[in-house]
Residue, then its C-alpha position, 0 to 999 in steps of 0.5 A: x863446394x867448388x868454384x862454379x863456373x860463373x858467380x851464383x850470387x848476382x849483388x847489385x847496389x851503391x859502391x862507396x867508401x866509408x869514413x868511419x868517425x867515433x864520438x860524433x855527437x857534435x856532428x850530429x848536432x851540427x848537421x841535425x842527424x838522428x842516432x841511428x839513421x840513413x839518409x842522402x846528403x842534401x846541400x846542407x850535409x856536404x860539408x860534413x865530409x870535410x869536417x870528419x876529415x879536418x876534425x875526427x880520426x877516420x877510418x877509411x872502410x869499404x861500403x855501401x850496403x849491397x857490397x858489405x852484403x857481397x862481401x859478408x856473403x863471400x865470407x860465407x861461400x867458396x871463392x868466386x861465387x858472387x859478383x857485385x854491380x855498380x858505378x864508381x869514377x875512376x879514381x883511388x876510391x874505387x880501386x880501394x873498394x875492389x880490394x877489399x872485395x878482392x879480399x873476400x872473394x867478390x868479383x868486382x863487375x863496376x861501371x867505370x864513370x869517368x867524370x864524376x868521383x866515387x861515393x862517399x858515405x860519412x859515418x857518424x858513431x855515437x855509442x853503440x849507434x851510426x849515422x849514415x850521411x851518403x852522397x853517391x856521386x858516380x854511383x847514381x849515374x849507373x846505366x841499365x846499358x852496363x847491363x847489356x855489356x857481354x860479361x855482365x849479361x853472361x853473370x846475369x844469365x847463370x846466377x841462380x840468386x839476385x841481391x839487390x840493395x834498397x839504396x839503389x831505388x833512388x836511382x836505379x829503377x829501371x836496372x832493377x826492374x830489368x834484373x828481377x823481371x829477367x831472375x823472376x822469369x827464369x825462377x831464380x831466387x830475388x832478394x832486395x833489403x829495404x836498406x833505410x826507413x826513407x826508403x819505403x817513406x820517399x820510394x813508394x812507386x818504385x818499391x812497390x813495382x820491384x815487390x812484385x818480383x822479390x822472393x825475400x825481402x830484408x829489413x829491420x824494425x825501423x824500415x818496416x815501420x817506415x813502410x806500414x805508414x806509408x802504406x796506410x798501417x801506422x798502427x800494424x805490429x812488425x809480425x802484421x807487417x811483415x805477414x802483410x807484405x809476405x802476401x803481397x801479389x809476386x810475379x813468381x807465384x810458385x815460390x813463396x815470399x820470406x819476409x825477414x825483419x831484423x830487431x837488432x839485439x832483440x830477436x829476428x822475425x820470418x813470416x812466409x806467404x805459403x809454409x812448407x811441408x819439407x822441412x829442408x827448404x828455405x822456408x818456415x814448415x807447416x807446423x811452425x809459427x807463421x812469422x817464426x820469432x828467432x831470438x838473437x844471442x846475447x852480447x855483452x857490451x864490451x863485445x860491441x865495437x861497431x854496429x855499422x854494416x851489421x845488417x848488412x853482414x845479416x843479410x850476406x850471410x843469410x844469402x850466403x847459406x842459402x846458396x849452400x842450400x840450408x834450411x830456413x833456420x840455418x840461414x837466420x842462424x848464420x845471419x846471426x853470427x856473422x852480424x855478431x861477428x860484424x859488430x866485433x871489428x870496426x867497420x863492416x868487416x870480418x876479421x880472420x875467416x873462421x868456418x862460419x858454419x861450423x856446429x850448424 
């Protein structure tokens, strides 16, 4: 596949620098975290970013969930076929992150906040578990005019594919709105991961506007729990969950919505609004189970060095494949190996390309 003119895959999210820390469990009790969780600093977790520093050995990884999934995408792809949008301040923080994406492929198209710092996510391994504790600091004061900027408009105007991360709902409604009505509109294909159980919990008016233009919706287990109790069905199975929001009215009715749940080890879940016929397309066939259970390889323990941004790489890579064109089932199959592959190294991170699409 060669080098398009413009980006295909137009990402949209928090950029942040990650401070990795293993065998945090004091930390955990310290600032009352749970395991395995999301959640926005409040005034009562600042400090933590002082003590990962002082107290731990941290690893320095560039983050935020939208730009692992550019990245993991990118891994995917041919260079110079996504562009990744947000705020970060003007600072060694931000040119860090735009090397790493540099790295894989990812065109940085960033709005430069010149009074604030970039965002910063704290990390917290225990086990094979991670706590993320964000304070997004320039990234929420993103503002819809970048998207007015030439350059931006013009990425915008020839992506075929929009990403857009669940985090970036705490602030950022009214740019991915505007993104997704403008994608929707022109039938391009719009993706957005529910990113965090407090996502569908505390952004119900804001998730629900932006549904109503997603072609594929991402998350695990926990975030699809978190939605059907907010939605009034506590006691719905992850498969009437994700049948339920498959349903749900979408702006573009002549493409179908995917709903893809991710269940960690354990096996991914796909239910569709409207199976196809052809076979070829990214979409489950008419003679399928309609939600289609894909089980996920096995790893043995000692593959496991880090779970953080595995459902991240997930999601890139799916995207990543179906920018390529591959069917459903390659799609899931790709998210799967480059989540494994995630897992492997510290971090969200890769490791040394290999052809993730080799013996599809």
């Amino acid at each position: 596949m060669s080098a398009p003119a413009h980006p295909l895959l137009f990402c949209m999210g928090n950029p942040l620098l990650d401070l990795q820390v293993s065998n945090g469990e004091a930390l955990l009790k310290k600032y009352d975290l749970k395991a395995n969780d999301a959640i926005l600093a409040e005034e009562k977790h600042m400090s933590i970013y002082d003590d990962v520093v002082k107290d731990y050995q941290v690893t320095y990884v560039a983050g935020g969930a939208a730009q692992n999934a550019a990245r993991a995408a990118a891994y995917v792809l041919p260079p110079n076929h996504v562009v990744y949008v947000g705020a970060v301040g003007k600072d060694e923080l931000a040119e860090q992150l735009q090397k790493a994406n540099e790295k894989e492929g990812v065109v940085s198209a960033y709005q430069v906040v010149e009074d604030d710092k970039t965002g910063a996510c704290a990390v917290v391994l225990t086990g094979h578990d991670r706590s993320l504790v964000t304070t997004l600091r320039a990234a929420e004061k993103f503002s819809p005019s970048h998207l007015a900027k030439p350059e931006i408009k013009e990425y915008i105007d020839h992506a075929k594919f929009f990403y857009i991360g669940g985090f970036f709902l705490t602030h950022g409604i009214e740019s991915a709105i505007e993104v997704a009505k403008a994608a929707a509109g022109r039938g391009k294909v719009v993706a957005l991961n529910l990113s965090a159980p407090f996502i569908p919990q505390f952004f119900k008016v804001q998730l629900d506007q932006l549904l109503h233009y997603v072609d594929i919706l991402i998350g695990n287990e926990s975030e699809a729990a978190s939605y059907a109790e907010a939605q009034g069905m506590a006691d719905s199975s992850v498969a009437q969950i994700a049948t339920a929001i498959a349903n749900l009215p979408k702006s573009n009715a002549s493409r179908p919505r995917l709903v893809i749940i991710t269940q960690g080890a354990e096996s991914t879940l796909v239910a569709s609004s409207s199976p196809s016929s052809h076979k070829g397309k990214c979409n489950l066939s008419t003679d399928e189970p309609n939600p289609k259970t894909y089980p996920v390889p096995k790893l043995a323990d000692d593959q496991i060095v880090d779970t953080n941004g595995a459902g991240d790489a997930f999601a890139g890579g799916f995207l990543g494949a179906h920018v390529l064109g591959k069917s459903l089932d390659e799609c899931v199959e790709v998210g799967h190996r480059l989540g494994q592959r995630c897992v492997g190294h510290v971090g969200p991170t890769f490791g040394e390309r290999v052809d993730i699409l080799k013996d599809l």
